[in-house]
Structures are given as structure tokens and as C-alpha cells.
C-alpha positions in Angstrom: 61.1 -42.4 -22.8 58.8 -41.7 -19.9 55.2 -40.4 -20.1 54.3 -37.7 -17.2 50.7 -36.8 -16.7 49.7 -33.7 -14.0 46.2 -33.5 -13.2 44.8 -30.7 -11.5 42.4 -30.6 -9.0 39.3 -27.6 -8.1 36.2 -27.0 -6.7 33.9 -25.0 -9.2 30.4 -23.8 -7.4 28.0 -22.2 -9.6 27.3 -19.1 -7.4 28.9 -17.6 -3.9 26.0 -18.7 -2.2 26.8 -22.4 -2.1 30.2 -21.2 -0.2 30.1 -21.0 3.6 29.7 -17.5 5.3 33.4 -17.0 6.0 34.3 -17.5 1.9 31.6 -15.7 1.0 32.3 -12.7 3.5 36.2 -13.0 2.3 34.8 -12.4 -1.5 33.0 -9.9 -0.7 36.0 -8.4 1.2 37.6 -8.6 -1.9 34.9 -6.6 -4.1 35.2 -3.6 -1.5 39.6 -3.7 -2.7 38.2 -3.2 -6.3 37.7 0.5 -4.9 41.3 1.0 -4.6 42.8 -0.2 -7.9 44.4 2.2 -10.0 43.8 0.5 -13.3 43.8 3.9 -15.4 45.8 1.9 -18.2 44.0 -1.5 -18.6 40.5 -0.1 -17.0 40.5 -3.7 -15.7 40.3 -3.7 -12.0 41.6 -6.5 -9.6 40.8 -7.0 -5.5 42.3 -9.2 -3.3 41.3 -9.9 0.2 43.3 -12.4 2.6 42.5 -13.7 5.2 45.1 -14.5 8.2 44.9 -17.2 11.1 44.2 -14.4 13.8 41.0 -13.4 11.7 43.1 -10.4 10.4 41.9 -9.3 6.6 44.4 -7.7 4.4 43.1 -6.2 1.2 45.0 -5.1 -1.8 44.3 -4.0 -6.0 46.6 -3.6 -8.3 48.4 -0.9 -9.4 49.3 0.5 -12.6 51.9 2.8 -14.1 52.4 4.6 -17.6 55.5 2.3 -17.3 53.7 -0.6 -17.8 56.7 -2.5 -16.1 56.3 -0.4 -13.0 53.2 -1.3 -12.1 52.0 -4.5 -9.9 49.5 -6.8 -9.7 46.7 -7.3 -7.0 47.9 -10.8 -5.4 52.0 -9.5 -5.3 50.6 -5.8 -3.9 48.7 -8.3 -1.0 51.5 -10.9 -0.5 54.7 -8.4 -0.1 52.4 -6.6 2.5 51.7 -9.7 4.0 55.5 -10.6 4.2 56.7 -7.0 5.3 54.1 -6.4 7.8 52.5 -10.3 9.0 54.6 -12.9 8.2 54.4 -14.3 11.4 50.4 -14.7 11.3 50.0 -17.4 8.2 47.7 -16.7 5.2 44.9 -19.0 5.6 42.6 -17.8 2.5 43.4 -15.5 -0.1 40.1 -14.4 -2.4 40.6 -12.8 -6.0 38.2 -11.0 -8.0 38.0 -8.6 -10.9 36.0 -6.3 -12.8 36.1 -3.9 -15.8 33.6 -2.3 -17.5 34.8 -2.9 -21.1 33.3 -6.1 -21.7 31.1 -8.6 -19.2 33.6 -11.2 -17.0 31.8 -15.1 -17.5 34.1 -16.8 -15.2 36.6 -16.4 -12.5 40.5 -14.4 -13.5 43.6 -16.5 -12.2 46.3 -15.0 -11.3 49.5 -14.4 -13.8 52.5 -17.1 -13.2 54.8 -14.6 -11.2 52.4 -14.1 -8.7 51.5 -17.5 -8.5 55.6 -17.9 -8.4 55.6 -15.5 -5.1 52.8 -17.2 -4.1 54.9 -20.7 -4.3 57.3 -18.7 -1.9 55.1 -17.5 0.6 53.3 -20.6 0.9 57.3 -22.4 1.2 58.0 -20.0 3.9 54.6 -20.1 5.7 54.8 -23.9 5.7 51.6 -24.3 4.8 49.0 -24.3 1.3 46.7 -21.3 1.2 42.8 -21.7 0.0 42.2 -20.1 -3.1 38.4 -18.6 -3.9 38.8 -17.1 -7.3 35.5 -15.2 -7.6 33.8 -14.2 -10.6 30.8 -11.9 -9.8 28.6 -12.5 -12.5 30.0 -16.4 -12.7 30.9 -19.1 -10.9 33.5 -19.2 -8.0 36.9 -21.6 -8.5 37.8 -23.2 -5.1 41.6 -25.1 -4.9 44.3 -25.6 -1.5 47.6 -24.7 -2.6 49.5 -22.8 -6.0 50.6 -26.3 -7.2 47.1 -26.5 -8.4 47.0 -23.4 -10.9 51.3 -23.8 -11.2 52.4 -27.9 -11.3 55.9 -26.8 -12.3 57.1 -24.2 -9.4 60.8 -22.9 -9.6 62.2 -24.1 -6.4 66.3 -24.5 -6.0 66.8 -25.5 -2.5 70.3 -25.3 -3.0 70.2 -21.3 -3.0 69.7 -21.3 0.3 72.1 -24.2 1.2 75.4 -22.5 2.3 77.1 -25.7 1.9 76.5 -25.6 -1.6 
């Protein structure tokens, strides 16, 4: 038998005001996609704001459906943009915030495992770990470089894309 320990590594600041001006701007960026969430369903409303090497913000929410299947979350809505539209300018911070007005939010929401899954992908095919600010409004802010901090155990097969399998 062999014992396996994962340890997890993030920041937690106490308040967006201990974050530099460019995370603090980016969280606020994310506040204003709040507006656009159609959360009619859940009443819980998610923003995302990302921020690209050329300076470039990308906002997304998510987006709910009376088939509850149909519908998408903030961070996929914001990375499949990304890939469709930017993939050639590399996600360099992505900032994640919430709100609903059924009950108080105490500290920061992290996203669901298959969007940290397609966040696994995009960072694969961007090369590079994107900085995560997980922002709680009324809370403290979560600060971590790269998905492997919120998933340890991504689903990676480098064999499906091996045509020499």
C-alpha cells in the first residue's frame, strides 16, 4: 500500500481592498456581468470577468433554462467565448462572483467540477495556469494560479489526441 496526500494551496485576503488595482478592477468587472445573468430558476446570479494578455476583458453570467440541463454556467458561458472568439490572446485572470437575494453569501462560490474540467482544457491548450480571484462581496476574496488548485485529479488522456495510438 501507498499513502498519497494532495495539499492545496490559496491566498485568502480578508477584503478586495488588500488586492492590487488591476484584481480589484477585474472583480468589479465581474459584479457589472451579474447584470446579465438569467438566473430566473435558481434566483442565484453568477459573473465572470476575464481578463486577456492584450488587456482585453471578456465578461460572462450564467444562463438558465426551464430545462435545467440546457442551461450553462458563468465560467463555461466565459471560456467557450474565449475559445471561439480569443484563443489566440491567453487568459491571464479570470474573476468569479455571485449574488442572490435569497439568503446573505459569507464567503467566495467556486466553480462546479465541469467547469473547472474545461478550465483544465483551456489552461492545456493555452499553455499556461490562469489566476483565479474568487470574490465574495460581502466576504473575503480566494486568490490561487492554476485549476489543479480547486481540481488535483483533472481527466487528461493524452492518448486521445495521439494518432499513433
Amino acid at each position: 500500500m501507498i499513502d498519497h496526500e494532495i495539499k492545496i494551496s490559496f491566498r485568502e485576503y480578508t477584503s478586495i481592498e488588500e488586492l492590487d488595482q488591476a484584481d480589484q478592477q477585474l472583480c468589479h468587472e465581474a459584479v457589472k456581468a451579474l447584470e446579465t445573468s438569467h438566473s430566473p430558476y435558481s434566483k442565484f446570479k453568477v459573473g465572470v470577468a476575464m481578463q486577456l494578455r492584450s488587456g482585453k476583458i471578456l465578461h460572462a453570467s450564467n444562463q438558465e433554462n426551464a430545462a435545467y440541463p440546457s442551461g450553462l454556467c458563468a465560467e463555461r458561458v466565459a471560456l467557450f467565448n474565449w475559445g471561439a472568439n480569443h484563443a489566440d490572446d491567453p487568459i491571464e485572470t479570470m474573476a468569479i462572483t455571485a449574488h442572490t437575494d435569497e439568503f446573505q453569501l459569507t464567503k467566495p462560490v467556486t466553480s462546479c467540477g465541469a467547469c473547472l474540467q474545461v478550465l483544465a482544457e483551456y489552461e492545456k491548450k493555452q499553455g499556461s495556469a490562469i489566476k483565479m480571484l474568487l470574490y465574495c462581496r460581502q466576504g473575503p476574496v480566494w486568490v490561487a494560479t492554476g485549476v489543479e488548485s480547486f481540481l488535483p485529479f483533472l481527466f487528461f488522456e493524452d492518448r486521445l489526441t495521439n494518432k499513433n495510438r
